[in-house]
GUPA-638413 format. One line per 8 residues: number of its first residue (from 1); their letters; for each residue y negated, z, x negated of C-alpha. Coordinates in steps of 0.001 Angstrom, whole numbers, plus 524288, in hexadecimal, padded with zeros to 5 digits. Each point is the difference from the previous one (the first is absolute). Layout:
! GUPA-638413
NUM	a	Y Z X  ...
! end
This chain:
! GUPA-638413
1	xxxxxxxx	C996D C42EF D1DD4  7F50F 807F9 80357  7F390 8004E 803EE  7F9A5 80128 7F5D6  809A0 7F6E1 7F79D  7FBF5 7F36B 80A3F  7EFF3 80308 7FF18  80291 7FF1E 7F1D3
9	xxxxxxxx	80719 7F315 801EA  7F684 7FB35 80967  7F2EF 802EC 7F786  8077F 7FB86 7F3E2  802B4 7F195 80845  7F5CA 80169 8086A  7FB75 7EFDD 7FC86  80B08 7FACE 8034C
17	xxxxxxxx	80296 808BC 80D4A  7F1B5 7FA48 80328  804D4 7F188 7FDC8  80CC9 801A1 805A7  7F830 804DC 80DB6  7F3DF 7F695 7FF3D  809C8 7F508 7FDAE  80940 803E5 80D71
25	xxxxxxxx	7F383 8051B 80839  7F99B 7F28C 7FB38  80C8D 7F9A1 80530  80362 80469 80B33  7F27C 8019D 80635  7FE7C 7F10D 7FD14  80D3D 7FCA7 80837  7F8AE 7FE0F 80A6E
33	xxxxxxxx	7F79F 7F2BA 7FA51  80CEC 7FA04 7FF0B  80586 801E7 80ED2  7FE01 7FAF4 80B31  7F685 806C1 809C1  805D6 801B6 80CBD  7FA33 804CB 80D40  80730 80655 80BAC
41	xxxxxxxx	7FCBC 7FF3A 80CE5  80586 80715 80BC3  802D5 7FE80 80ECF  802CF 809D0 80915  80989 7FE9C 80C25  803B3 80AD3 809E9  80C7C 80134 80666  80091 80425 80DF7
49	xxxxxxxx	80955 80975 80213  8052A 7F9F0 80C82  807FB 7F5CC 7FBDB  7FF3C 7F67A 80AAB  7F57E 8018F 80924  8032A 7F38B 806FF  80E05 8053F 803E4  7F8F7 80CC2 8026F
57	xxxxxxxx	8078A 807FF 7F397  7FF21 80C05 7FEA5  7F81F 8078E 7F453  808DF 80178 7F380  80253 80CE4 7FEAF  7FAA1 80470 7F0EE  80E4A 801CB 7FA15  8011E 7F15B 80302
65	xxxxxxxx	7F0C9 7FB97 7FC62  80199 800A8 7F11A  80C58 7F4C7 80226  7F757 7F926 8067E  7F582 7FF9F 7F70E  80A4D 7FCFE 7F4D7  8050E 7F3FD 808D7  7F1E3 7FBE4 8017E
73	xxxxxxxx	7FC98 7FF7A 7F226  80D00 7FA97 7FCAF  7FC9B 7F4C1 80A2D  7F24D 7FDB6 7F96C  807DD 7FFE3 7F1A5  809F0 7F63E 803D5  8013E 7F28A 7FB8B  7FC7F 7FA0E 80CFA
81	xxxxxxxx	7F308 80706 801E9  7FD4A 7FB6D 7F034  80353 7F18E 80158  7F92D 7FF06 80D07  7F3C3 806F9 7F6E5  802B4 7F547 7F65F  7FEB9 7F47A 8087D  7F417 80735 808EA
89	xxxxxxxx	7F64F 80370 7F33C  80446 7F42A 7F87D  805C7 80515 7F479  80A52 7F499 80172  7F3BC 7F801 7FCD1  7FB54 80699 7F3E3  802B8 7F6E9 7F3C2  801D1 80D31 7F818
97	xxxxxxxx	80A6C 804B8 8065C  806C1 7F3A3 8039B  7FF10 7FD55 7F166  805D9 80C7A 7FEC8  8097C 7FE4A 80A0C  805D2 7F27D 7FAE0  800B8 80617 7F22C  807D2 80C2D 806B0
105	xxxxxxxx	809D0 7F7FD 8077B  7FE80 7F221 7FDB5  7FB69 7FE21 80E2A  80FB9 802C1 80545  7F904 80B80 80868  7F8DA 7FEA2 80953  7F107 80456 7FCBB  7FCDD 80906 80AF2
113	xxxxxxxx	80CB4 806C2 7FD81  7FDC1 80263 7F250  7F194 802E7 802A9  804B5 80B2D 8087C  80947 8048B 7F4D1  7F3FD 8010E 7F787  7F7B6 80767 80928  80954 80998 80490
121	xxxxxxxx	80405 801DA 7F09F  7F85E 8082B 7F5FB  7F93B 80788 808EF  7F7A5 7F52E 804F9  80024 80309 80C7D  803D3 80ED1 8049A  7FF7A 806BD 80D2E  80027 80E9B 802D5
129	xxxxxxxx	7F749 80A6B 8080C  7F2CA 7FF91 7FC0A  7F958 803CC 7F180  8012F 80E9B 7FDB7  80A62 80376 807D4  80ED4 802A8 7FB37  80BEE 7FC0C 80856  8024D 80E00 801DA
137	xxxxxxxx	7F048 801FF 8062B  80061 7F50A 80650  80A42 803D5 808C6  7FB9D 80D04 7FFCD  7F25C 7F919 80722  80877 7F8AA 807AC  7F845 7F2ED 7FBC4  80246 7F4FB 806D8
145	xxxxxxxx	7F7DC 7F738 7F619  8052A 7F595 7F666  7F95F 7FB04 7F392  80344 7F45F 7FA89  7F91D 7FF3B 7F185  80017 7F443 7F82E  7FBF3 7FD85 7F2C0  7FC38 7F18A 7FBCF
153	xxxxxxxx	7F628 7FB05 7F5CC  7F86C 7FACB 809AE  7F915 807B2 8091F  7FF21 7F814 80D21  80E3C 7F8AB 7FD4B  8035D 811CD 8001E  7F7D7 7FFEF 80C0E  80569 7F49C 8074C
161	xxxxxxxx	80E2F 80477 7FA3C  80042 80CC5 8054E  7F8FC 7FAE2 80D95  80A69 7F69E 80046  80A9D 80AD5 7FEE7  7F9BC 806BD 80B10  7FFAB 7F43F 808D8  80D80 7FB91 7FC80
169	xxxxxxxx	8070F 80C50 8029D  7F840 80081 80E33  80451 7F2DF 8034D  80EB8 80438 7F943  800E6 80C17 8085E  7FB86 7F795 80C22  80A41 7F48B 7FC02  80AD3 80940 7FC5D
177	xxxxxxxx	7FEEC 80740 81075  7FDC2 7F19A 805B2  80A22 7F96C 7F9FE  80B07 809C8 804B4  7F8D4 7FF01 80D98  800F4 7F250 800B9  80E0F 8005E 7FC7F  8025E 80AD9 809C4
185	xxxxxxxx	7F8FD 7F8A5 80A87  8078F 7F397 7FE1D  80B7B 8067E 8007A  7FC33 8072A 80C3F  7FC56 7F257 80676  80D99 7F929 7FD2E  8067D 80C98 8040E  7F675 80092 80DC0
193	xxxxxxxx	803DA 7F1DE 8015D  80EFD 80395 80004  7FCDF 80ABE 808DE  7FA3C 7F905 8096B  80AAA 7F79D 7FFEE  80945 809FD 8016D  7F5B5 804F3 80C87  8005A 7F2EA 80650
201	xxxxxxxx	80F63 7FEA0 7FF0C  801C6 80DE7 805BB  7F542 8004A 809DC  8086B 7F13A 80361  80CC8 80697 8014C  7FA6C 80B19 80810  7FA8F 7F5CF 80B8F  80C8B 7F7FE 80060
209	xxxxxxxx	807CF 80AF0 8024C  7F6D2 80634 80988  7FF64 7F315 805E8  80F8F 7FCB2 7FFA1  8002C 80FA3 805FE  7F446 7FEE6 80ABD  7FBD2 80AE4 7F914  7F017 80109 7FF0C
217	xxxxxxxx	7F6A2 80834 7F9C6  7FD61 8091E 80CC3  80E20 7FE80 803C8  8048A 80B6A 80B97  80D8F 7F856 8024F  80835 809C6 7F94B  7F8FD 80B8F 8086D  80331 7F743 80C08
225	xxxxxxxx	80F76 7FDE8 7FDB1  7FEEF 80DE1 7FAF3  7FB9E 8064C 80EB3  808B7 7F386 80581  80BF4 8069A 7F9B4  7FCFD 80D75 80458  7FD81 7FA71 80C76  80C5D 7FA75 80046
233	xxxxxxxx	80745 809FD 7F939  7F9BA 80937 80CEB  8055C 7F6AB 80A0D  80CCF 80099 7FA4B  800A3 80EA9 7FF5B  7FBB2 801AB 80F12  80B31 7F3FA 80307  80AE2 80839 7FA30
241	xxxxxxxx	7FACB 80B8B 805B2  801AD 7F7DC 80D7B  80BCA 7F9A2 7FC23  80784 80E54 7FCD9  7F8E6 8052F 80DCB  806E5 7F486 806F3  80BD2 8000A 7FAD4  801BF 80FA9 80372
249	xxxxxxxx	7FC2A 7FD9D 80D7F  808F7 7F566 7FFFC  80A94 80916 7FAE5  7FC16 80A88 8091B  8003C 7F420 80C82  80DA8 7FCEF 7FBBE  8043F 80E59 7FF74  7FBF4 802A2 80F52
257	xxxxxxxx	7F538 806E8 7FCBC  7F69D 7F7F3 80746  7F82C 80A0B 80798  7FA08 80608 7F2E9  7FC40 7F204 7FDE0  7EFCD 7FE83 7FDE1  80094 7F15E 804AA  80B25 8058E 80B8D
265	xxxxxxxx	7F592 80E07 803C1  7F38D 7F6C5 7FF9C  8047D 7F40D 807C8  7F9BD 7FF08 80DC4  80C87 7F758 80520  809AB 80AE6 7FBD7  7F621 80A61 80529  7FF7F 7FA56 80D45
273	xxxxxxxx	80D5D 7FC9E 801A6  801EA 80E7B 7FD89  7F80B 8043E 808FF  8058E 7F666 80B1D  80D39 80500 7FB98  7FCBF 80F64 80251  7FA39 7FC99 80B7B  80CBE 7F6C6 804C4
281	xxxxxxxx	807F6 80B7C 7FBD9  7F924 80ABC 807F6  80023 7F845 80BAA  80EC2 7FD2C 7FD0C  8034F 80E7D 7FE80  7F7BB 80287 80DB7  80788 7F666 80739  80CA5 805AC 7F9EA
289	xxxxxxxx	7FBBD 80D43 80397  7FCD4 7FA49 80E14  808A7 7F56F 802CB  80B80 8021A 7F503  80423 7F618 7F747  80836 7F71E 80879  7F200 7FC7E 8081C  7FB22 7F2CA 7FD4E
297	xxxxxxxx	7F307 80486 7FD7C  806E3 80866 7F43E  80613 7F3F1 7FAD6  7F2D1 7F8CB 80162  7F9CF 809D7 7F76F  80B84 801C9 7F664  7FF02 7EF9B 7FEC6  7F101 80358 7FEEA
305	xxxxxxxx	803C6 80981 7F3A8  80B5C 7F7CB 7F967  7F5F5 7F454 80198  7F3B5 809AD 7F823  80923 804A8 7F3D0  80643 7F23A 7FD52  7F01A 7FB33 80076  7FD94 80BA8 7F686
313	xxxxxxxx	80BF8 7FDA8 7F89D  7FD1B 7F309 7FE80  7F202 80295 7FE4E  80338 80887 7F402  807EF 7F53E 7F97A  7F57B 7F655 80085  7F672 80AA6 7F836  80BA3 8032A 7F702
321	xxxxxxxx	8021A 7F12F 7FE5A  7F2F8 7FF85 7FCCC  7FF55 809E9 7F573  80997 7F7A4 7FA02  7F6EB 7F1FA 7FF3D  7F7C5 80A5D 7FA9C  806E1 8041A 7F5B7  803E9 7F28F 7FC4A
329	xxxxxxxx	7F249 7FA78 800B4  7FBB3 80C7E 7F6C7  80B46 7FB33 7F6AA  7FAD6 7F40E 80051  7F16C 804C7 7FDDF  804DF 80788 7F5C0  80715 7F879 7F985  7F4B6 7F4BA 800B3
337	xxxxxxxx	7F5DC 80958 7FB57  80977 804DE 7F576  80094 7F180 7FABC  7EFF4 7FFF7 800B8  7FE72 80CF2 7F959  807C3 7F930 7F5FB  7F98E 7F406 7FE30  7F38B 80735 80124
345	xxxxxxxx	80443 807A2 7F361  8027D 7F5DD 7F9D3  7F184 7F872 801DF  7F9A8 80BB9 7FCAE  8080B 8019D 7F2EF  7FB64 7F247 7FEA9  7F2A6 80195 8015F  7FF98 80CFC 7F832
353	xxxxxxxx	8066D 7F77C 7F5C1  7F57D 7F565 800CC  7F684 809B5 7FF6D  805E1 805E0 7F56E  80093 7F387 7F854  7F381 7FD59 803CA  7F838 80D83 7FBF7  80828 7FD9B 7F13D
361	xxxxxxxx	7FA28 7F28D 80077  7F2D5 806AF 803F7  8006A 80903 7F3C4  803F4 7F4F6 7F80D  7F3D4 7F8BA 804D5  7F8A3 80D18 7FE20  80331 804AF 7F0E2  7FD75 7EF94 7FDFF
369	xxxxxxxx	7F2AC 80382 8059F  7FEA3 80BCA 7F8BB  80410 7F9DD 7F2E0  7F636 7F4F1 801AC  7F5D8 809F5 802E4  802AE 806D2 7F320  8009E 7F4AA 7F97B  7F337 7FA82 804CB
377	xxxxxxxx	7F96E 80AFA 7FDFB  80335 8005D 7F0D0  7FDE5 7F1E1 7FEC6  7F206 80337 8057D  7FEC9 80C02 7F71D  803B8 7F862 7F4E0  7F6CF 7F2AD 802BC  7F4F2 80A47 80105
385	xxxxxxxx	80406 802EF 7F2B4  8018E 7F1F7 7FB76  7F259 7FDC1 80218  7FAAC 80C36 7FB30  7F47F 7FCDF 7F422  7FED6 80F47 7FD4F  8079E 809DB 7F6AB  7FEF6 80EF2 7FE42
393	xxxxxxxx	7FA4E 7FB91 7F103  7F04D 7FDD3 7FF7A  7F85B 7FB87 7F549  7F662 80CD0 7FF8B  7F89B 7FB1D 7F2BF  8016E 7F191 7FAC5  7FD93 8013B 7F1B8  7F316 7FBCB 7F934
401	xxxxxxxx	7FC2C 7F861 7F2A8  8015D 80CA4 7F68A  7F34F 8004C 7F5B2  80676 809A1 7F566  80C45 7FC77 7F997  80B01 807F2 8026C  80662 7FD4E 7F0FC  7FEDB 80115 7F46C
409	xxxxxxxx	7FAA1 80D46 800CD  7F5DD 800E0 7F3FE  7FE1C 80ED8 80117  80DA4 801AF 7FFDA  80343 7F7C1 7F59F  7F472 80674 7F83D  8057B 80D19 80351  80F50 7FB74 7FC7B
417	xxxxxxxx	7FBA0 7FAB5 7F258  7F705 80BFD 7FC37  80CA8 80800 804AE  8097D 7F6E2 7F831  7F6A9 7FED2 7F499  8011B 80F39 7FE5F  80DF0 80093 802B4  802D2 7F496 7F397
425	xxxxxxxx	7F64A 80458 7F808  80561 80DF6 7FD89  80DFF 7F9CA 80122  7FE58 7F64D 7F51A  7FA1C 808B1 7F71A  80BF0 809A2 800F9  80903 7F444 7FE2B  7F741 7FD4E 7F49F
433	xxxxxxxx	80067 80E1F 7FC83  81098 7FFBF 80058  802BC 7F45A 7F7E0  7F2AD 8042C 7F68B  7FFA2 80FA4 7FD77  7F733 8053C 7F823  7FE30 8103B 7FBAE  7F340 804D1 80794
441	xxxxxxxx	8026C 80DB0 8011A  805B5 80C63 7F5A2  80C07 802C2 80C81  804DB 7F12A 7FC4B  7FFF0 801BF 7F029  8072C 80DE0 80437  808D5 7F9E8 8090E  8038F 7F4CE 7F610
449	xxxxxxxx	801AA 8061B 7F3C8  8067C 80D36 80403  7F55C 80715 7F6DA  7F62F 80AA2 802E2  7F37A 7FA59 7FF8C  7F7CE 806C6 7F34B  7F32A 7F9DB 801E3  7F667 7F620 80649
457	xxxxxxxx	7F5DF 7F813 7FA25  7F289 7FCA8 8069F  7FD2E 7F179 8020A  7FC03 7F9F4 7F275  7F67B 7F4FE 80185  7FFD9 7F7A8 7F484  7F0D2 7FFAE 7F7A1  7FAFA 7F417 7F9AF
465	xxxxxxxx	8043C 803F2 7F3AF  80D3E 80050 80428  7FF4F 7F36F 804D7  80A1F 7F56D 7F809  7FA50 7F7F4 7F503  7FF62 7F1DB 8032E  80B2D 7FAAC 7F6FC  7FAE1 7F4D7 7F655
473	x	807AA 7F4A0 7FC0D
! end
């Protein structure tokens, strides 16, 4: 079909294309006597980007923002926000909607609940970055701003709706960071209680056994029996060394090697009866040189001599008698001091064993300390947070009574039905065209018959004398 073929249509139906669109403009345009008018009011929140300015968070980075914003509106949007809504602007109270309510579940759910259901359905109540921005520019803005739009018949019920959205999800936000923090803090308490205990039962065990030890806090014992048992361990070196001198002096008495002896060269009694006895044997070898040996005075001097070596003989065996007490009394040092040194070890293993026990008891006592510090300090941290009345969400605009409605749209409906009326008025007359064709043009006799076309006559319009006779009876 072309052109030309539908304007020929068209003029040759042209009434009923007029009716068809008078009759659907005429409809739809008045559409919007029979609905409801509704108004929509909006709130505004912004969300701080550091999430928990109590705790000191840090900012969000931006890849993480936009999931926060989600989680935000999909806090405001939940059923708990709604019902809390329900209960806060009295909705539960309207007869309306109870009415409405009771007819919808035969009062077996509970009101607010099913309010909330009916706000949050059917676009009541909708949340999302502010009028005239898309998902995709509002991240590219990197908005931080809610909306929360909702349409009600009433204006102020929108108003208070919509405020009470705001409000909720504030005191939600705050709820949903105190509640955690409260459970947190009681658990931190029971669990600084058991620490404590733990402290006091350690910190216990620590003082008996520094007690049961005589070990104190400043305690120097160990340093003492320390220097005690080098002391000791000294004494017992320079007694052996004595004990080994004597006993080769001894050996070197009992040989006949006395003169070499220290204790034989330094005596004064052995040095003076050698000196009498060189002296008693150069007078004896005078008087033998004078007198011979058969004079008396000879003899007197020989009995002088005899008389000087068996004092110095028996002189030397006193001092080599003597290095032997003194190699016994060494032994006996020694071996008294070796017994000490011994016993001495053994106290200081026992006190470096006490204090060994003592410093693990210590650290004990210490990471008790340290855990009951950490612990404290995060029960603090988190009954600062218990009591905090402030969330990274602020109200920035409460919403007001709107004046216009928001729907039904008049222009738009007036625009949809002129549109519509167009659209079904050239439709119908084609359908009317299809199931009624008539021959308007020579192409259609052509194309029907098959046949040349010969000729064409002008339009005859019938004269009055070629109107019909009236037919008589």
């Amino acid at each position: 079909m072309g052109f030309q073929e539908f304007f020929t249509i068209v003029r040759a139906r042209w009434r009923l294309a007029v009716y068809i669109f008078v009759g659907v403009a005429v409809v739809i345009s008045c559409l919007p006597l029979l609905m409801h008018t509704k108004y929509t009011a909006s709130a505004f929140l912004v969300v701080d980007p550091q999430i928990d300015p109590v705790a000191g968070g840090a900012e969000l980075p931006d890849t993480v923002m936009q999931s926060y914003l989600n989680t935000q509106a999909d806090i405001i949007t939940s059923e708990r926000v709604a019902a809390q809504v329900a209960k806060v602007t009295g909705l539960d109270q309207l007869p309306a909607l109870r009415e409405n309510w009771r007819n919808k579940t035969e009062g077996k759910l509970d009101i607010d609940l099913w309010l909330a259901h009916f706000m949050l359905t059917g676009k009541r109540v909708v949340v999302a970055p502010p009028v005239g921005t898309s998902s995709a520019s509002a991240t590219a803005r990197q908005t931080n701003v809610l909306e929360i739009d909702v349409t009600w018949t009433d204006p102020k019920l929108a108003a208070d709706i919509a405020n009470g959205f705001a409000n909720t999800a504030i005191e939600t936000n705050i709820d949903l960071k105190v509640q955690p923090a409260k459970q947190y803090a009681a658990y931190f308490d029971q669990r600084s209680a058991a620490l404590r205990a733990d402290l006091e039962r350690k910190q216990k065990k620590l003082s008996d056994f520094q007690n049961l030890k005589g070990i104190v806090a400043t305690d120097d014992k160990l340093d003492v029996e320390t220097a005690r048992l080098a002391e000791l361990s000294t004494q017992l070196v320079t007694v052996q060394t004595m004990r080994q001198d004597a006993q080769s002096r001894q050996k070197q008495g009992n040989g006949g090697e006395t003169d070499f002896l220290p204790e034989v060269l330094q005596s004064p009694e052995i040095a003076s009866i050698k000196e009498a006895l060189s002296a008693a044997e150069s007078k004896r070898s005078e008087i033998a040189a004078s007198f011979g040996k058969n004079h008396p005075d000879y003899q007197a001097a020989e009995a002088d001599v005899v008389n000087l070596r068996a004092r110095l003989a028996d002189e030397t065996r006193k001092i080599v008698a003597s290095l032997g007490s003194a190699a016994q009394v060494s032994m006996r040092r020694e071996a008294e001091l070796r017994e000490a040194v011994e016993n001495q070890k053994k106290r200081v293993l026992e006190l470096k064993n006490a204090h060994d026990e003592a410093a693990n008891l210590e650290n004990d006592v210490t990471t008790a300390q340290r855990d009951i510090d950490a612990v404290t300090q995060r029960f603090a941290q988190s009954s600062l947070e218990s009591l905090a009345k402030q969330t990274n969400v602020v109200l920035l605009s409460p919403a007001t009574v709107p004046i216009e409605p928001s729907s039904p749209k008049v222009l738009l409906f007036i625009a949809a039905g002129l549109f519509l009326g167009v659209v079904c008025g050239l439709g119908g007359t084609l359908v009317i065209e299809m199931r009624d064709k008539r021959l308007r043009q020579e192409s259609d006799l052509v194309r029907l018959s098959g046949v040349p076309l010969l000729g064409r006559l002008g339009t005859i319009k019938p004269g009055r004398n070629m109107r019909p006779e009236p037919q008589t009876s």
